[in-house]
C-alpha positions as CSV (number, residue, x, y, z in Angstrom):
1,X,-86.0,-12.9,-17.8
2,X,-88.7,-16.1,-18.1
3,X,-87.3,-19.5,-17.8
4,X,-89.0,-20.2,-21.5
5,X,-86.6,-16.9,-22.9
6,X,-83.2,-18.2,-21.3
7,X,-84.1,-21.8,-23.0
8,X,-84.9,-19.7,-26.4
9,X,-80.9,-18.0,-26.2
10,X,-78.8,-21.3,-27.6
11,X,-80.8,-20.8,-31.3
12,X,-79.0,-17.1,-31.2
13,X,-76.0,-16.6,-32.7
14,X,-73.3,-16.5,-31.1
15,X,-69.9,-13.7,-32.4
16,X,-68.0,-14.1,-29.6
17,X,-67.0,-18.1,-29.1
18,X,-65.9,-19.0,-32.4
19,X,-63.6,-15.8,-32.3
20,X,-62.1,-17.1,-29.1
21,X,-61.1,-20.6,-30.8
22,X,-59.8,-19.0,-33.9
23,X,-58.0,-16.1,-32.8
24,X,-56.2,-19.2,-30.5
25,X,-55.4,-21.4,-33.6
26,X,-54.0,-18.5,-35.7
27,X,-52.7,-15.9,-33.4
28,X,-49.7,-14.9,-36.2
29,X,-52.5,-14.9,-38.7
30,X,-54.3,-12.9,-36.5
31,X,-51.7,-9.9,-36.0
32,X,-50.9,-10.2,-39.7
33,X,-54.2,-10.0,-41.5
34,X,-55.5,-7.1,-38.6
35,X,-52.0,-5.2,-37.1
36,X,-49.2,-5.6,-39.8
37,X,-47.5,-2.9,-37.6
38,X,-47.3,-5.0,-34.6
39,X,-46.7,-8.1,-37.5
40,X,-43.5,-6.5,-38.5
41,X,-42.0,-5.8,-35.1
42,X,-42.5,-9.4,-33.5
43,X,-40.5,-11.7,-33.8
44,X,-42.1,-14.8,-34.4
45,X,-39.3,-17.4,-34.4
46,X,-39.1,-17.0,-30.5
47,X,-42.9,-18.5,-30.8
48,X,-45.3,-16.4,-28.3
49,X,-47.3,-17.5,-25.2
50,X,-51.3,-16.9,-24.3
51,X,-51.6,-15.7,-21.0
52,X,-55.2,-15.8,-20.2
53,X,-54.9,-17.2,-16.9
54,X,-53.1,-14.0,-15.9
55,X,-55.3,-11.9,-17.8
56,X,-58.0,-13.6,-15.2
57,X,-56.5,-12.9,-12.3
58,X,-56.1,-8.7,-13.4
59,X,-59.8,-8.9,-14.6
60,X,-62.0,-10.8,-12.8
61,X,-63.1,-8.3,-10.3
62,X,-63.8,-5.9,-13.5
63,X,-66.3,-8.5,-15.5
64,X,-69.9,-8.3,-15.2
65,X,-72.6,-11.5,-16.5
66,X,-71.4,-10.5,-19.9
67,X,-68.5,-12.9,-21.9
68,X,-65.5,-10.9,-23.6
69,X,-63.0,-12.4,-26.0
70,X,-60.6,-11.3,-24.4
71,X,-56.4,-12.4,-25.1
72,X,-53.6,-11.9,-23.5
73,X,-50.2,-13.0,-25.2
74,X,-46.7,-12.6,-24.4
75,X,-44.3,-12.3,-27.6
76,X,-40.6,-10.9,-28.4
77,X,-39.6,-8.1,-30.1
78,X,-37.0,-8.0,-33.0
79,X,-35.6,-4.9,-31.3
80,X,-35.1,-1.7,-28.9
81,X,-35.3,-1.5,-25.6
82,X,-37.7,-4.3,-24.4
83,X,-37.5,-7.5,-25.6
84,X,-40.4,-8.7,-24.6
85,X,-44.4,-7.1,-25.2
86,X,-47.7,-7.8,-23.8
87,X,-50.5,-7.9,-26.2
88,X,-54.3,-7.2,-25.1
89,X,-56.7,-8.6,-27.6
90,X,-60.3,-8.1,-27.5
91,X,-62.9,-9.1,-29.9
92,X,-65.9,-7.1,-29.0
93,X,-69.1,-8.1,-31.1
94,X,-71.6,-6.2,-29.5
95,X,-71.7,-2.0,-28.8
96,X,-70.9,-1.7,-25.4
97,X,-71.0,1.7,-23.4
98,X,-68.1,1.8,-21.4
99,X,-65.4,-0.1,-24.0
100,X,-62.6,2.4,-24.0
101,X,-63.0,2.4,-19.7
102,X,-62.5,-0.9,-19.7
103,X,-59.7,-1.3,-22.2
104,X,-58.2,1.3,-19.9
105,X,-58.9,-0.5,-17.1
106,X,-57.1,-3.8,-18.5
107,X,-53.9,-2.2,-19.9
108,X,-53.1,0.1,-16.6
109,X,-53.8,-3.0,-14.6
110,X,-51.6,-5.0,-17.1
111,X,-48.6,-2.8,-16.8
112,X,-48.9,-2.6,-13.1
113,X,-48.2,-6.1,-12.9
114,X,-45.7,-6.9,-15.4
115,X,-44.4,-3.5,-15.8
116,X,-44.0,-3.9,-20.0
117,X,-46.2,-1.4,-22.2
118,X,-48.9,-3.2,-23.1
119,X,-50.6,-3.0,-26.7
120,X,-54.3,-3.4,-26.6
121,X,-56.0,-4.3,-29.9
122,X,-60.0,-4.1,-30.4
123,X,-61.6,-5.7,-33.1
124,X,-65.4,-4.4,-33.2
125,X,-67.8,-7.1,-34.8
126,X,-70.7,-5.3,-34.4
127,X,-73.3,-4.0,-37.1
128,X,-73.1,-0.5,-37.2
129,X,-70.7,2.0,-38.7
130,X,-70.7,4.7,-36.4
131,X,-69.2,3.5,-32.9
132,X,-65.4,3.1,-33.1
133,X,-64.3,3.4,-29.4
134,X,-60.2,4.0,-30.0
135,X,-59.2,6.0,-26.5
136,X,-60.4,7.0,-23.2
137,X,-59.6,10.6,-21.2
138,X,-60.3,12.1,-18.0
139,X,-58.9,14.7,-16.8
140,X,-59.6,17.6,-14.0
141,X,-57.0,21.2,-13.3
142,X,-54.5,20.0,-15.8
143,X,-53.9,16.4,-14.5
144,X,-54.6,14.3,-17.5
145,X,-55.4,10.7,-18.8
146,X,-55.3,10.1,-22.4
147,X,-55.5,6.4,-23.2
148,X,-55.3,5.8,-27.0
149,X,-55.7,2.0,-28.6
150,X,-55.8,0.4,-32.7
151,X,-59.2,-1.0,-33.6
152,X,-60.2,-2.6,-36.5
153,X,-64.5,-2.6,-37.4
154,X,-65.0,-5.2,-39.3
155,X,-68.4,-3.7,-41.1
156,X,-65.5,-1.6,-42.9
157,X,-64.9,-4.9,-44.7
158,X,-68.3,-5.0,-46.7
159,X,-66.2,-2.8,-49.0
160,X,-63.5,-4.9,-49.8
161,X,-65.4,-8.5,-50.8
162,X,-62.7,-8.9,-53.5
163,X,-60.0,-8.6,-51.0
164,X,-61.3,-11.1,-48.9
165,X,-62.0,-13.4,-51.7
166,X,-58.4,-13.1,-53.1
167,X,-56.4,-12.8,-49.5
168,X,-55.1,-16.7,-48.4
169,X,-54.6,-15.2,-44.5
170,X,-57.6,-17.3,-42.3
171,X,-59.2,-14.5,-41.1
172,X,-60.3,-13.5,-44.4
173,X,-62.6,-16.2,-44.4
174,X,-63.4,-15.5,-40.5
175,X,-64.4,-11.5,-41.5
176,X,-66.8,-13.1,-44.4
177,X,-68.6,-15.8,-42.4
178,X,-68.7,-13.3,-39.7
179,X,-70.3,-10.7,-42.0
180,X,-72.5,-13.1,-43.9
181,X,-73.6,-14.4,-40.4
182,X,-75.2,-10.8,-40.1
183,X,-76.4,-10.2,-43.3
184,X,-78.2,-13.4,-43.0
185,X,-80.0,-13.0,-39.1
186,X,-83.0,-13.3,-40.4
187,X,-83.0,-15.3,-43.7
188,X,-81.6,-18.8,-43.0
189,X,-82.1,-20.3,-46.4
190,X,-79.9,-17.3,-47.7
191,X,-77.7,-18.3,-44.6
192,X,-77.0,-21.7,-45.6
193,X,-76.3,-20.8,-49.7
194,X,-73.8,-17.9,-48.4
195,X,-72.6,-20.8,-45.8
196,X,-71.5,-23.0,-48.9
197,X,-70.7,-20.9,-51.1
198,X,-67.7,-19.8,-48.2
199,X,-67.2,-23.6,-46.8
200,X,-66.5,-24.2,-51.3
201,X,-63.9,-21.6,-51.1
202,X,-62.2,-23.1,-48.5
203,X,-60.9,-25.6,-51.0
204,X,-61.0,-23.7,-54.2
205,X,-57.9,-21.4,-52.1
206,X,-55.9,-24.4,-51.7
207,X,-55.9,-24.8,-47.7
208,X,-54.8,-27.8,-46.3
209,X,-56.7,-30.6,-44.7
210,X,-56.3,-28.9,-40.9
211,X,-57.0,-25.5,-41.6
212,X,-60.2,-26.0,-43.8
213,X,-61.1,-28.4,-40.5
214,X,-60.6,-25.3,-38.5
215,X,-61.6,-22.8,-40.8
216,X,-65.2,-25.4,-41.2
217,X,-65.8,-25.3,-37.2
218,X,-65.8,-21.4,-36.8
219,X,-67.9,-20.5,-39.6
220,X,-70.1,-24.0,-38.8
221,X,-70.6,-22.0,-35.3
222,X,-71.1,-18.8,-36.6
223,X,-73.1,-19.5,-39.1
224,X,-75.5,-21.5,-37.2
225,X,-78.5,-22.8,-39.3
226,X,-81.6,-24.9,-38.1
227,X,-82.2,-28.1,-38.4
228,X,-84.3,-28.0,-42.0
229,X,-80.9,-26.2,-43.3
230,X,-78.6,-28.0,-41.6
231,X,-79.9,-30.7,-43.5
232,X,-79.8,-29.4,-46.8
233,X,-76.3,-27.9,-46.1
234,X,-74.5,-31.1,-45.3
235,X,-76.5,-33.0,-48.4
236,X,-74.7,-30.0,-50.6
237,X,-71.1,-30.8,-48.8
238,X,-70.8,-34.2,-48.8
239,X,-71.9,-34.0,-52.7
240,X,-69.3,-31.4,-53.2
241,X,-66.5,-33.4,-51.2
242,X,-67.4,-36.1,-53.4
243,X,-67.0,-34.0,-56.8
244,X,-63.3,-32.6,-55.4
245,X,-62.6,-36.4,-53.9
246,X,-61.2,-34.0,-50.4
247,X,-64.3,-35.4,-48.0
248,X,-62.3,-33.7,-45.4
249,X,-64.9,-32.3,-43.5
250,X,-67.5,-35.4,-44.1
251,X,-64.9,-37.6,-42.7
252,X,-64.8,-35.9,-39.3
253,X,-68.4,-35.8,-39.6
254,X,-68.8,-39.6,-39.6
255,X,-65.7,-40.2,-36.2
256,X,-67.9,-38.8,-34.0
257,X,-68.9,-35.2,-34.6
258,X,-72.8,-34.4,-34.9
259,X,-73.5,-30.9,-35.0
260,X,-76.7,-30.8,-33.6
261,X,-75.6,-33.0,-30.1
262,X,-72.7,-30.7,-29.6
263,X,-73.7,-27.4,-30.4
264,X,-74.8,-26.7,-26.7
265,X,-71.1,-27.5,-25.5
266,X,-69.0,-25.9,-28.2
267,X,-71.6,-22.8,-27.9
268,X,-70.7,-22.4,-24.3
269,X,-74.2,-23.7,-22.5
270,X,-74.3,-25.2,-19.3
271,X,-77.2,-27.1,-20.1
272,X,-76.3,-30.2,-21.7
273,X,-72.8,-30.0,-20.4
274,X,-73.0,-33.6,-19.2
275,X,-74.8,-35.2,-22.4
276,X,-72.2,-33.1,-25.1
277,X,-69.7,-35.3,-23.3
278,X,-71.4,-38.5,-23.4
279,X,-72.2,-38.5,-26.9
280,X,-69.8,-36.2,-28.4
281,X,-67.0,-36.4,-25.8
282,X,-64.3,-37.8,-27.5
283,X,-64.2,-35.2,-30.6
284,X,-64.4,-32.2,-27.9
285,X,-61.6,-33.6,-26.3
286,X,-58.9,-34.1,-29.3
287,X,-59.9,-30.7,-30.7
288,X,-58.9,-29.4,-26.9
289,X,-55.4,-31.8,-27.2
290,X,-54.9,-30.7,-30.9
291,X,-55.7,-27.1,-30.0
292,X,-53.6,-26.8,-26.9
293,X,-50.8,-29.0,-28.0
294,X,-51.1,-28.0,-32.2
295,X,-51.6,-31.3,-33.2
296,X,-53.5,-33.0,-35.8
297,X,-57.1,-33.4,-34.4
298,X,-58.1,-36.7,-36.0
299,X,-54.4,-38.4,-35.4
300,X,-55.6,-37.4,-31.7
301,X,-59.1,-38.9,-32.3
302,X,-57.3,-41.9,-32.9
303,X,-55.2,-42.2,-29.5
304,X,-58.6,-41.6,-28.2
305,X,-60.6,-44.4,-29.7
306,X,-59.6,-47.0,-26.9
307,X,-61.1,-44.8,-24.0
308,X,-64.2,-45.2,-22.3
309,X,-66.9,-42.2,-21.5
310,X,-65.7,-42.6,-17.8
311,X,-62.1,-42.0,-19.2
312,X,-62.8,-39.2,-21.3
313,X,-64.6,-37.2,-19.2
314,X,-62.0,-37.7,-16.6
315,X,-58.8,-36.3,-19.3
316,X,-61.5,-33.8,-20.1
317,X,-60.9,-32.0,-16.8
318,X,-57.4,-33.0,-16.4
319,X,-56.9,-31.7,-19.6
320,X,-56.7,-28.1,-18.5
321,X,-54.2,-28.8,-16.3
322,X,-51.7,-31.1,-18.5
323,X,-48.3,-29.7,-19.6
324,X,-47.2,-31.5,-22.7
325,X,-48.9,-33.8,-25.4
326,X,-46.5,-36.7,-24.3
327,X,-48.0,-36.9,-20.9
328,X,-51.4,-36.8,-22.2
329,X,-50.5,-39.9,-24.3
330,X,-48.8,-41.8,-21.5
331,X,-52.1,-41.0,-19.6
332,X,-54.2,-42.4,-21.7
333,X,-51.7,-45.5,-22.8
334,X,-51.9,-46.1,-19.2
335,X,-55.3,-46.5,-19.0
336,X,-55.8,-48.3,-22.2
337,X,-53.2,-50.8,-20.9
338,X,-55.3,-51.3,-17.5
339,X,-58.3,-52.5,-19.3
340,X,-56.8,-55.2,-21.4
């Protein structure tokens, strides 16, 4: 691969990022919309825990150059004989020849550790119809493995449009943008009208201020446009905002968010790492806080406002490491306190 190709790979899309985010902000929504099963049998007033960190430590050996959305998450049964579960997530958005190996691979290695039978979900994002990897087997002089997993293809949802229009659940919106994204590879102008016409119905289904925030960032990122239509898509926003009176998403826009600075950091470059941060480092780091801590993202913004760039890039890597939203606000009282 040519220096000039890898700097041409940023203006690809990218599938598997936003899923990462989203699946993260709505887990619940998540296992409702695409495992009702699963849905029914949790029970969610125990809350539920993301695990990833584990999930490293099991799988870092198996990964190759490639990125996987992959989850791990501990929840609590309603009943029988274990209380607790593990569940497996991965998002796979691209055809991959060895899926159902390495799904294997991940649950054996995940029940060796924690000794729980571990679900594993896969939710295929990719384009075509025919490849639904749902099992792995081996087997040699009647000694047998027979591995068998849920997926979900999301192509199968070009069917059900109405559905998706009527359904409230946030990943009805994430299977259109993701979808439309596809449809749209190689006609941006169509890309940017489909982009609006999903951002619109964002607010025509009633969401509130937060979740059309979130719901705006994954399909802003999935849906990636260039410049020209960038352009004409935010003119068409900010006029519709103004028609609803909701400028929810404007009014993020103009704190500290520009799209085109920050789309090499939230697109998971390395290149530009250190200028996403200069210039766009303060909204990066309250949609970590707000992410990580589930709370409001511009009320964060706020507590923000009195640090300097040396300041927030410093909580940006300490961030990772914090264990409760009250010691990231004595942190950064501290420090505001120090320079007045």
């Amino acid at each position: 691969m040519t220096e000039k190709t890898i700097k041409e790979e940023p203006e690809t899309d990218d599938y598997d990022s936003p899923w990462k985010d989203i699946v993260e902000q709505y887990f619940q929504e998540f296992i409702e919309f695409f495992f009702p099963k699963a849905y029914n049998d949790i029970d969610w007033e125990k809350g539920y825990e993301f695990l990833d960190k584990e999930l490293q430590k099991i799988t870092k050996d198996a990964e190759d150059t490639r990125r996987y959305v992959d989850k791990l998450v501990k929840v609590w049964l309603k009943q029988g004989d274990e209380t607790l579960a593990m569940i497996h997530i991965d998002v796979q958005a691209q055809w991959e020849k060895n899926f159902s190996e390495r799904m294997y691979i991940y649950n054996y290695r995940l029940y060796d550790r924690y000794r729980l039978h571990v679900a594993s979900f896969a939710v295929l994002g990719d384009t075509g119809l025919k490849w639904r990897p749902d099992k792995f087997e081996r087997g040699i002089w009647d000694c047998e493995i027979k591995f068998k997993f849920p997926i979900v293809k999301l192509a199968d949802y070009r069917n059900r449009a109405e559905y998706l229009q009527k359904s409230l659940n946030p990943f009805a919106v994430a299977v259109s943008a993701h979808l439309k994204a596809q449809d749209t590879a190689d006609d941006k102008n169509r890309r940017r009208v489909e982009k609006i016409l999903i951002v619109r119905g964002l607010y025509e289904k009633g969401y509130s201020k937060q979740d059309i925030i979130n719901l705006f960032r994954f399909i802003d990122w999935i849906m990636f446009l260039p410049e020209k239509q960038e352009k004409l898509f935010w003119q068409e926003i900010e006029s519709y905002e103004k028609e609803k009176k909701m400028p929810y998403i404007t009014s993020v826009e103009r704190i500290g968010y520009e799209r085109g600075e920050q789309t090499g950091y939230e697109r998971g470059e390395r290149t530009g790492y250190e200028t996403g941060y200069k210039k766009g480092g303060i909204f990066v780091l309250a949609r970590q806080i707000a992410k990580k801590f589930r709370s409001d993202m511009e009320y964060e913004l706020t507590y923000l406002a009195g640090l300097n760039e040396d300041d927030i890039s410093e909580l940006g890597e300490l961030i990772l490491d914090i264990e409760s939203l009250d010691e990231v606000h004595d942190w950064i009282d501290k420090r505001v306190s120090r320079t007045q």
